[in-house]
Each structure stands twice: as C-alpha cells, then as structure tokens.
C-alpha positions in Angstrom: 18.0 -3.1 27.1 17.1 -0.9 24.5 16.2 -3.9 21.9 14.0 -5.0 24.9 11.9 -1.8 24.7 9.9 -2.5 21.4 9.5 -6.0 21.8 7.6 -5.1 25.1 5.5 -2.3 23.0 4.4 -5.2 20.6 3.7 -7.4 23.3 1.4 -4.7 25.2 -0.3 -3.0 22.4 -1.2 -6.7 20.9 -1.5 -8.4 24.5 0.8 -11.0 23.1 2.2 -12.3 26.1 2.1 -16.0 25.2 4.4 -15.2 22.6 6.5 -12.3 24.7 8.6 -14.6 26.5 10.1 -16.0 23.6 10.8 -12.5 22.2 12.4 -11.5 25.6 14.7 -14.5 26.0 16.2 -13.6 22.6 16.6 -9.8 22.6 16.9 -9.5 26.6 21.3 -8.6 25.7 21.8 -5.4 26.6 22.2 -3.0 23.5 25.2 -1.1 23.6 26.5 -2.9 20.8 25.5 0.2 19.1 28.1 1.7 19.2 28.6 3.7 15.7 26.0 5.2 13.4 26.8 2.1 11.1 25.3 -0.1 13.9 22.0 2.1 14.2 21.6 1.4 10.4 21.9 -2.5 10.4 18.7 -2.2 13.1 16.9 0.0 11.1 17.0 -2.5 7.4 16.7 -5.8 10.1 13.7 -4.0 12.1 12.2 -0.9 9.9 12.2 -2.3 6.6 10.2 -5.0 5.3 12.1 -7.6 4.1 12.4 -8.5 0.4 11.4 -12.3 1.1 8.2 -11.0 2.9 4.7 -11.8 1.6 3.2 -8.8 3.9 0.0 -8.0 2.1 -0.7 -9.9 -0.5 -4.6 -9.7 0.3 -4.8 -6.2 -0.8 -5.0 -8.0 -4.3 -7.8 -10.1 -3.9 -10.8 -7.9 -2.1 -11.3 -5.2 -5.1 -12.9 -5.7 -8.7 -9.5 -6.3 -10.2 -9.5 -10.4 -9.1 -11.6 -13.2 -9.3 -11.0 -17.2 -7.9 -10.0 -19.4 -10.7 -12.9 -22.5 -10.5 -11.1 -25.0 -9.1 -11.4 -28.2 -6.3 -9.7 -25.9 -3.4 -10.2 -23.5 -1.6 -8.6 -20.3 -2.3 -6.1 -18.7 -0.2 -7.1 -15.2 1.8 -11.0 -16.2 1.0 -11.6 -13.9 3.9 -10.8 -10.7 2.6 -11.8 -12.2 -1.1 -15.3 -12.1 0.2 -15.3 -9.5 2.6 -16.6 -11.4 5.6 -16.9 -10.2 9.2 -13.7 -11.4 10.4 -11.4 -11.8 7.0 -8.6 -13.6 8.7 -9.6 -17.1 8.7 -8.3 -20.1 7.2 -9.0 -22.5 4.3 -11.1 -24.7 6.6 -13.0 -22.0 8.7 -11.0 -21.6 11.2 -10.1 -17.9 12.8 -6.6 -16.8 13.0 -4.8 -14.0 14.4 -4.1 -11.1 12.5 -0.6 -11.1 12.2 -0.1 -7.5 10.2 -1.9 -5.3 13.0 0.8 -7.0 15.1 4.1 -6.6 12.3 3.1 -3.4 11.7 3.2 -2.1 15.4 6.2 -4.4 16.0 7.8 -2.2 12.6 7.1 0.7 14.4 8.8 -0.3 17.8 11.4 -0.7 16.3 11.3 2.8 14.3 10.6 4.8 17.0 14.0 3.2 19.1 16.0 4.0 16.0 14.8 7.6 15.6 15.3 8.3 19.3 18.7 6.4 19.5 19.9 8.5 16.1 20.0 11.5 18.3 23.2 10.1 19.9 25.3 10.3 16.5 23.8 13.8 15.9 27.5 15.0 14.6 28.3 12.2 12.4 27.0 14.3 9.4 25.2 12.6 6.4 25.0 8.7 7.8 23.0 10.0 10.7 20.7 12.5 8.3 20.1 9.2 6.7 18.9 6.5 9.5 17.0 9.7 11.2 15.4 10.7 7.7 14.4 7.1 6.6 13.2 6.5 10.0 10.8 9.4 9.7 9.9 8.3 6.4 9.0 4.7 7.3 7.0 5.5 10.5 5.0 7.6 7.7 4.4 5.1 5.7 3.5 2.1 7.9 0.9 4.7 9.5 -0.6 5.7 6.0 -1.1 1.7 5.6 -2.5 1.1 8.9 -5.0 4.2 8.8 -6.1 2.8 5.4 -6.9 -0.7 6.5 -8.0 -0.2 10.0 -9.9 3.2 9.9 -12.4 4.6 7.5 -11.0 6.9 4.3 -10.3 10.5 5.5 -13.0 13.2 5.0 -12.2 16.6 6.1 -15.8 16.9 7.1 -15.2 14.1 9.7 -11.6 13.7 10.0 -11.7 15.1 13.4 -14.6 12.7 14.9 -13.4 9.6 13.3 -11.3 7.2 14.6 -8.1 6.3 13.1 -5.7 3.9 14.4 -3.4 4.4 17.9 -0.5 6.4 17.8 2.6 5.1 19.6 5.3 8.2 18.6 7.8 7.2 21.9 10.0 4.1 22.4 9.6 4.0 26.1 6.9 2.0 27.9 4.4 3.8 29.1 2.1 2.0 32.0 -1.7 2.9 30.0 -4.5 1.6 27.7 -4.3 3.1 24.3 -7.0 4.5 22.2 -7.5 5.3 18.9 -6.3 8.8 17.6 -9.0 10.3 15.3 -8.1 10.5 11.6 -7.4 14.1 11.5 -4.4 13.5 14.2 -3.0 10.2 12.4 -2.9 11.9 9.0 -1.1 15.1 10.8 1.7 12.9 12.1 2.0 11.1 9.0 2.4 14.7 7.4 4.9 15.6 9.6 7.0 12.6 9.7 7.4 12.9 5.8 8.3 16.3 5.8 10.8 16.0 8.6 11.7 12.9 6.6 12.6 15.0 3.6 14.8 17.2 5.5 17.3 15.1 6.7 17.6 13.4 4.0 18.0 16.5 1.2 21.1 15.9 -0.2 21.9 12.6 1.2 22.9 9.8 -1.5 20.7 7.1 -2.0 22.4 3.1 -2.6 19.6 0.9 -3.8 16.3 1.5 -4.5 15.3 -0.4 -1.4 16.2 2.3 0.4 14.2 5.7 1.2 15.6 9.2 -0.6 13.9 12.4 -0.5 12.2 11.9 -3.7 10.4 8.5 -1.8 9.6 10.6 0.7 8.0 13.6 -1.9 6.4 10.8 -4.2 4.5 9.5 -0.6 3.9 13.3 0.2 2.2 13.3 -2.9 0.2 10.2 -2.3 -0.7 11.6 1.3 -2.1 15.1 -0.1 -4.1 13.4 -2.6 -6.1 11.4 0.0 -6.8 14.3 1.9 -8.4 16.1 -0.5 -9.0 19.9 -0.8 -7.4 23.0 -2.5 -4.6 23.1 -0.1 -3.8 19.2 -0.3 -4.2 19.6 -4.1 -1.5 22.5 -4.5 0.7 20.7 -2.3 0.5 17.1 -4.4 1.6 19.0 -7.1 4.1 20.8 -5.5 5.9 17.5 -4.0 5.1 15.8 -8.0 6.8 18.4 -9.2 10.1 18.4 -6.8 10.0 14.6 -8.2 10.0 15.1 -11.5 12.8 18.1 -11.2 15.1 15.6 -9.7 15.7 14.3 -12.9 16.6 11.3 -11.5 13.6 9.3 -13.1 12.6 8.1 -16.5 9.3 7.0 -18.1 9.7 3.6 -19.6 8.8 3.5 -23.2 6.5 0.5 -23.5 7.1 0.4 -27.2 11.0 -0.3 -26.9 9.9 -3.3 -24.0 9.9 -7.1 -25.0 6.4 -8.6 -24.1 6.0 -11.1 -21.2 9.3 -9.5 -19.7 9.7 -7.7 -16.4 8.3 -4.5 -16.5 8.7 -3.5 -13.4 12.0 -3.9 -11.8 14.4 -2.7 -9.4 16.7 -0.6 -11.4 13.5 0.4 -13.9 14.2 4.4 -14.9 10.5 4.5 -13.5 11.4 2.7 -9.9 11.8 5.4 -7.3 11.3 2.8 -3.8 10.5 -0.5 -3.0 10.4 -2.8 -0.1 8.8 -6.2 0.7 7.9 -9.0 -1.8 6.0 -9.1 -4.9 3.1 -11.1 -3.7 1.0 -9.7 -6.8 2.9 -12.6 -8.5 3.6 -14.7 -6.1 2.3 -16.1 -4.2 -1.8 -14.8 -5.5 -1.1 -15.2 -9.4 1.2 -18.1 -9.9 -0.1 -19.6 -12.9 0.1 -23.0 -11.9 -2.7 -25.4 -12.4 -1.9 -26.9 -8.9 -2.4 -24.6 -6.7 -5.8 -21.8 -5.9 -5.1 -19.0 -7.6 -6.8 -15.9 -8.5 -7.1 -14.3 -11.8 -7.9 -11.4 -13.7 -11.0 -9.9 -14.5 -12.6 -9.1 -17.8 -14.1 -5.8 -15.7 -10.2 -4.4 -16.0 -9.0 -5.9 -18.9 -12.1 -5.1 -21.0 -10.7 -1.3 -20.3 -7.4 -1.2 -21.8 -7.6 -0.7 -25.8 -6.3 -4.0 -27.2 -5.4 -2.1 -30.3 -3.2 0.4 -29.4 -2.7 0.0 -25.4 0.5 -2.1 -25.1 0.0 -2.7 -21.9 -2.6 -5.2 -22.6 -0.3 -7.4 -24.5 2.5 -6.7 -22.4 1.5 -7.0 -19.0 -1.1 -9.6 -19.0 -0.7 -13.5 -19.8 -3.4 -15.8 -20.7 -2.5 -19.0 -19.1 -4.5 -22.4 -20.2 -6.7 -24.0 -17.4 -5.6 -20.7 -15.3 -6.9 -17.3 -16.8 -6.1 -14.5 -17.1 -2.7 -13.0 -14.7 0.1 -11.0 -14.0 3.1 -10.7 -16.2 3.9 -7.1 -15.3 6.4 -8.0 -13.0 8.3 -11.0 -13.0 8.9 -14.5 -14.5 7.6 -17.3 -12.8 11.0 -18.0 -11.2 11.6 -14.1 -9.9 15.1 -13.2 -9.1 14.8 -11.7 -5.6 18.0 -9.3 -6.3 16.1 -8.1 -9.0 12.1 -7.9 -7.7 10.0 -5.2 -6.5 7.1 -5.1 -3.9 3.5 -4.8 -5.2 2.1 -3.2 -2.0 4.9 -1.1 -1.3 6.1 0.8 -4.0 6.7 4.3 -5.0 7.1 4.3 -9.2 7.3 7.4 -11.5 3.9 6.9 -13.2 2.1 7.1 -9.5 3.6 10.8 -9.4 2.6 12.0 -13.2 -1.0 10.5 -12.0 -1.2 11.9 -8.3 -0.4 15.3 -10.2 -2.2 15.2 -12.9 -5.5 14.1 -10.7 -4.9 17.5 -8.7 -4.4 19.5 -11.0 -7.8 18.2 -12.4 -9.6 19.4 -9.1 -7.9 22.2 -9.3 -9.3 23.5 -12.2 -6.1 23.6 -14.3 -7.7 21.1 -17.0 -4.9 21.6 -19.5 -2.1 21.2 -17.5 -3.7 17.9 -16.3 -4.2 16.9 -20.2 -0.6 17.5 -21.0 0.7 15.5 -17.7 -1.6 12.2 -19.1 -0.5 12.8 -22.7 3.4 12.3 -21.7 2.6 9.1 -19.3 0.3 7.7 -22.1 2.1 8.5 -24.7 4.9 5.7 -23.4 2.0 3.0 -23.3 0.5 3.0 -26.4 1.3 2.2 -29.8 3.8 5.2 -31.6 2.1 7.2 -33.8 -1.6 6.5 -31.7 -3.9 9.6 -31.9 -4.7 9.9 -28.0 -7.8 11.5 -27.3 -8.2 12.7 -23.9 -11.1 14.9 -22.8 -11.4 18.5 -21.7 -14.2 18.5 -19.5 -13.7 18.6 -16.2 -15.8 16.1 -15.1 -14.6 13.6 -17.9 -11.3 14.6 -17.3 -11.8 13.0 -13.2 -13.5 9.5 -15.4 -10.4 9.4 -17.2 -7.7 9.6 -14.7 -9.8 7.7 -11.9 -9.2 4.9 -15.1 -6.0 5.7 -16.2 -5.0 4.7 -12.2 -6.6 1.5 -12.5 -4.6 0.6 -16.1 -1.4 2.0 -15.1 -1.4 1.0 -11.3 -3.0 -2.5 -11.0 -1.5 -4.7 -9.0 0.4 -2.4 -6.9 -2.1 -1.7 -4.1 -3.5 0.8 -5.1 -7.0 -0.1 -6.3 -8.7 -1.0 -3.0 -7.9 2.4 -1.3 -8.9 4.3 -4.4 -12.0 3.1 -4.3 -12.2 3.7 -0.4 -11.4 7.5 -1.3 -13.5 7.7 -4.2 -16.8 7.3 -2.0 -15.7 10.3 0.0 -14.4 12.5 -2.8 -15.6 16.1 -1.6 -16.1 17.2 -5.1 -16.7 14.0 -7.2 -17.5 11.2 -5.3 -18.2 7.8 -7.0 -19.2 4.6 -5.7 -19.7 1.5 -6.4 -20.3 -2.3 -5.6 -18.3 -5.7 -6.4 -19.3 -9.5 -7.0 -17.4 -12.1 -6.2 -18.6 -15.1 -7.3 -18.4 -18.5 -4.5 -17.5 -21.6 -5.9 -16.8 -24.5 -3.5 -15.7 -27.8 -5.0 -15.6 -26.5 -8.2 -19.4 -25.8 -8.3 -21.4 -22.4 -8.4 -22.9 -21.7 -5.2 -23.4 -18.1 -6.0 -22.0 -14.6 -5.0 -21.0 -12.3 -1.9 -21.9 -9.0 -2.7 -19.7 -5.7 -1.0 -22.3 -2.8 -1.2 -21.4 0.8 -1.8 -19.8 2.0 0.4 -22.5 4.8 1.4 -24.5 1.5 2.2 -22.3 -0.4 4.4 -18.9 1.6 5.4 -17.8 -0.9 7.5 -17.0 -3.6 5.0 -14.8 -1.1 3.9 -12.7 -1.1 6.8 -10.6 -4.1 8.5 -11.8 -5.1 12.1 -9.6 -3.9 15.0 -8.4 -7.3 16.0 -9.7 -9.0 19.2 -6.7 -9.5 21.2 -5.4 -6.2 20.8 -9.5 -4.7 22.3 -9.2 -7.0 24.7 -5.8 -6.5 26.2 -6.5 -2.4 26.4 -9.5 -3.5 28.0 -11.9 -2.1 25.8 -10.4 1.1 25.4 -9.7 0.8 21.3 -12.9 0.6 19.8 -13.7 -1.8 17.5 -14.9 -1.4 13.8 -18.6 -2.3 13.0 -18.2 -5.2 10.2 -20.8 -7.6 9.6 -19.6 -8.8 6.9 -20.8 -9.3 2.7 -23.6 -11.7 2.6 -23.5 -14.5 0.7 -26.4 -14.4 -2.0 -27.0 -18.1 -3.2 -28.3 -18.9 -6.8 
C-alpha cells in the first residue's frame, strides 16, 4: 500500500477528494513489487522527476520584463500571471481554474519522500542505492526551492524567521492534522540539508544522462541556494560549492564564436549542460513563432542590452520572426527533438555557476577575482579579439553582473526570482516596476502596472490556492494579493 500513501498526501494537503478516488482505484495494488533497488529507481524517474514531455512552468516566462504579448485577435495564453492579477490562474475567457503546480508539486514530493524512506531497505546494495537515496534528497531540494519562490516572499535574514514559507511534509506516512506554513528560515534550512545530504551519497556515484542528478547538480543548486540567502557566510559557501563545480572538470564553456547561428545552443549533451528535467516551454509552447497562435515576444528592454556589435548572443540566440517579433532561438528548432531538449525552468548550466560565483565574490569584496570569473564566461560570447571592459568598482561591478544574469540566463527561469531577491538584497538592493501593455482584440486598452516591490510585496508572491486553505481549515494562511491594476489610456 505504499504507492497508496502519497496519493492520500496529495489528496489531503490539496483537499482533492473529487479527484482521490480515481487516484486510489489505480494505485490501491499493494507495493511489494519493489523488490530490488532497480525497482525503487523506476518510481523515483516515473514519480520524482518531471517528465521531459511536461510543460510545468512555462508562466515563469511571461510575468517579468523579459516578455511582451504579440498584438493580435486572441487572447494570450497564461494572461493571469502576464498581468499579475489577484488570482493568475484563470483562463482565456475569465474563468478561474485550479492551480494545478501547488498540487504536482506536493504530489512530486509524496512521491519523494516514499522513495527516500523505502531506499533505506537496499541500504547494502552499494552505489545504486547511494544513487536513488542521493537524487531523492536532491529533488525534494529542489521542488522546495521552487515552491518557497513562488508561494512565499524572497528570503531576508532580517525576517526569515517571521515569514511564512510554504508547508513542509518531510515523512511519507499520513499523519491525521491541518498543516501550516513553515517560516522561511525553516524551509530554506531543510532545503540546505537535503542538498548537502544529497551530495553525500551521491560522491562518487556515476552519472548516465544529464536528466539525471550528480553531485555537481546538487553543488551547482547549493550554489544557487547560498546566493539567495545572502550574507558573508552564504557568500563563502556559493563559492565554495562553484568552485567544487568547476574542479570536476567535467564541464566546458561553449565558445559562441565556434556555434552556427539559429542552432541549438543549449542542448542536452552541451559541454555547459550540467542537469535538466521537464520541457522547454521557453520555446514551446510561449514562443512558437507561429502567426496562428498568441504568443509572446521579446522585449526591446532586454535586447536593447546586449552589444549588437560584438555580443554574439544577440545574433545567435534571438530570431526576428515577420508578423511575430522578436523570440527564442537559444534553444531549439521549431520542431525540437525531445531526445535531445533541455528544460527552461529547470536547469542547472555551467554559465549559472561562473555567475552565482562571481556575484559573491563581488559581495565579498574580492572585486578582482570576480572580474576575472566574468572575463572567462564573456570572453566565450563575444566577438574574438573584443576588448572587454568590465568595471572595478564595487558597486558597478553588482550593475554588471545583476546584467550579465539577465543576457546569459534569459529564458531559463531565472529572471523573475532575481528580481524578487534583488528588492531584498542586504547590501545592494534594487527595485523596480514593469508595464505590460493590454491589448484585447487587437486594440490598445492600455497597461497593468506591477509596482516595486517595496510598494506592493504581494504581487510578488503567488496566492496559496483556495482549496488547499480551505481543506486545512484555515490553518495555511493565505498570501495578500490584490492584484496589478489595470491603468486605461
């Protein structure tokens, strides 16, 4: 019955039990068909990882200052988050709909947490168990990191302790209770600790795709982890897990100059790809190029940033489609080969870890360190022979790499919570606000407006959904979201 166990944790945490008895009737078999370590790690790629087929969050695109709607006679898709209203998960036409990744999420973690706990039984069975234990550490991480990003506010040390993060289920057993909402500082501790028991058990192990977590993942998410907390001790230990990365010597940059424009760049057997799972929704389905359908496009806000004269990136990465804009040809064609894609939410690329370190080493003090870390990414994305100029200053140094991030890492989830952290930086904090322009049947009705976030936090933040408050009977508190307003012409 051990299947059994996180489909009834979905079902209580989102009070889904008009859709529990399906579940039930399906995965009610009795699970001691697991009888090898082999069988544990079928679970854990069926159950723990997200599929390669699956569009999880492709809405991350669409609600920072990357993306605008293409003008045309529709209604585009994941308008909601687009224009930050109160509740973004609606539909074309208006009408509310469940939010389905609170629920996949959770349902992720179910199964995660029966995995871990059921590892314990193949204890002696050497490396194959140091794997499915170690990636299941490294994936309950991660799914928290996202969760506590979307649904909770961006950590502060100042108030990590008071705010309210997201609930932390850590057992796969039932247990008869409401549940609340752990406070930052405790959600961001057990992602801490998942990853670096994650990157225990799996030192040494081999790793056989790229779709599957090794302990350089796990140290490349480490990294990502320390730099959103902030502080001295966070910053020395980004760089410390960068630099266990980079040591491997199992990664490459990718020289931009030696790449043929409007070819993948990113792909699953890049030198630069460290992990990957889920879909490429960046692509597809929010920048398809296709006159037919809604589609978002670029703005000139990002690529009025890149250097068109010597930042290959510009003419490698971005298309100019007729009738269309301005989109994505970073990743894939417009056919992808799903052997061959990589997620643009969830992935962990070699360029992320020569920014997270060279960003703390920055706050750290250690300016020229920083300058040299920048000048060996940068020096693969522009022209050969360029004569890069990157700043000293402190201060100008923070400017630079706050926009290297956004040229280097658009489009691969990152943007959005940068901009959450930003406004809380302990040091350097930067704000700011975004337009997005309304057009409904092709004509200008004029803009929503997401205010600073010093202004309005809680635009910042996802709402808790409704059926997950009301089925813990009011004991996880909800998120204060009014929503943008729409500001007519």
């Amino acid at each position: 019955m051990r299947k059994m166990i996180y489909v009834l944790w979905l079902c209580c945490l989102g009070g889904l039990f008009s859709a529990c008895s399906g579940f039930l009737e399906e995965y009610s078999q009795d699970l001691t068909y697991i009888q090898t370590v082999d069988d544990l790690n079928e679970l854990l790629v069926g159950s723990g990882y997200i599929s390669n087929t699956s569009d999880f969050l492709p809405m991350l695109h669409v609600m920072d200052d990357d993306t605008e709607y293409v003008r045309k006679p529709t209604t585009p898709g994941y308008w909601g988050f687009h224009y930050w209203l109160a509740n973004p998960f609606v539909s074309s036409a208006g009408v509310e709909q469940k939010d389905g990744v609170w629920s996949t999420f959770y349902k992720y973690l179910a199964a995660i947490n029966v995995v871990m706990t059921k590892a314990e039984d193949f204890a002696s069975e050497g490396e194959a168990y140091r794997k499915v234990k170690g990636e299941a550490y490294f994936l309950r991480g991660m799914d928290y990191f996202y969760l506590v990003n979307l649904y909770a506010k961006p950590y502060s040390a100042k108030t990590a302790a008071s705010e309210l993060g997201v609930p932390l289920k850590l057992t796969e057993y039932v247990e008869d209770k409401h549940y609340v909402r752990a406070s930052l500082a405790e959600v961001y501790a057990s992602i801490v600790s998942d990853l670096k028991s994650a990157a225990v058990y799996l030192e040494g192990t081999t790793q056989t795709t790229k779709r599957r977590a090794n302990v350089d993942a796990v140290r490349a998410m480490l990294s990502r982890v320390y730099l959103y907390m902030a502080g001295e001790e966070n910053w020395e230990n980004c760089v410390a897990m960068c630099d266990s990365v980079l040591k491997s010597k199992r990664y490459d940059l990718y020289d931009i100059n030696e790449h043929e424009p409007k070819k993948d760049f990113i792909f699953l057997d890049s030198p630069e790809t460290i992990f990957t799972q889920g879909k490429c929704s960046a692509r597809n389905p929010i920048f398809m190029g296709q006159s037919q359908v809604a589609t978002y496009m670029l703005t000139q806000d990002l690529l009025g940033r890149y250097d068109a004269d010597v930042d290959l990136r510009y003419s490698h990465w971005f298309n100019n489609v007729r009738n269309i804009g301005w989109i994505w040809m970073k990743y894939s064609p417009l056919t992808p080969v799903v052997s061959t894609m990589v997620s643009s939410e969830f992935l962990l690329r070699l360029p992320e870890v020569y920014l997270n370190k060279a960003e703390a080493l920055i706050m750290l003090g250690r300016t020229e360190e920083a300058v040299e870390v920048l000048r060996a990414l940068r020096e693969k994305r522009l022209v050969e022979g360029t004569m890069d100029v990157i700043p000293s200053n402190q201060k100008d140094l923070v400017d630079f790499v706050r926009l290297e991030r956004r040229l280097e890492l658009c489009g691969e989830g990152h943007r959005w919570f940068d901009l959450r952290r930003y406004a809380v930086h302990p040091t350097f904090p930067e704000e700011k606000e975004i337009i997005h322009e309304y057009v409904n049947q092709s004509a200008r009705i004029g803009y929503y407006r997401l205010a600073p976030y010093s202004e309005n936090s809680g635009n910042w933040v996802w709402p808790i959904p409704e059926y997950a408050i009301t089925f813990n009977d009011g004991t996880l508190v909800a998120n204060e979201r009014d929503g943008a307003p729409l500001v007519e012409y």
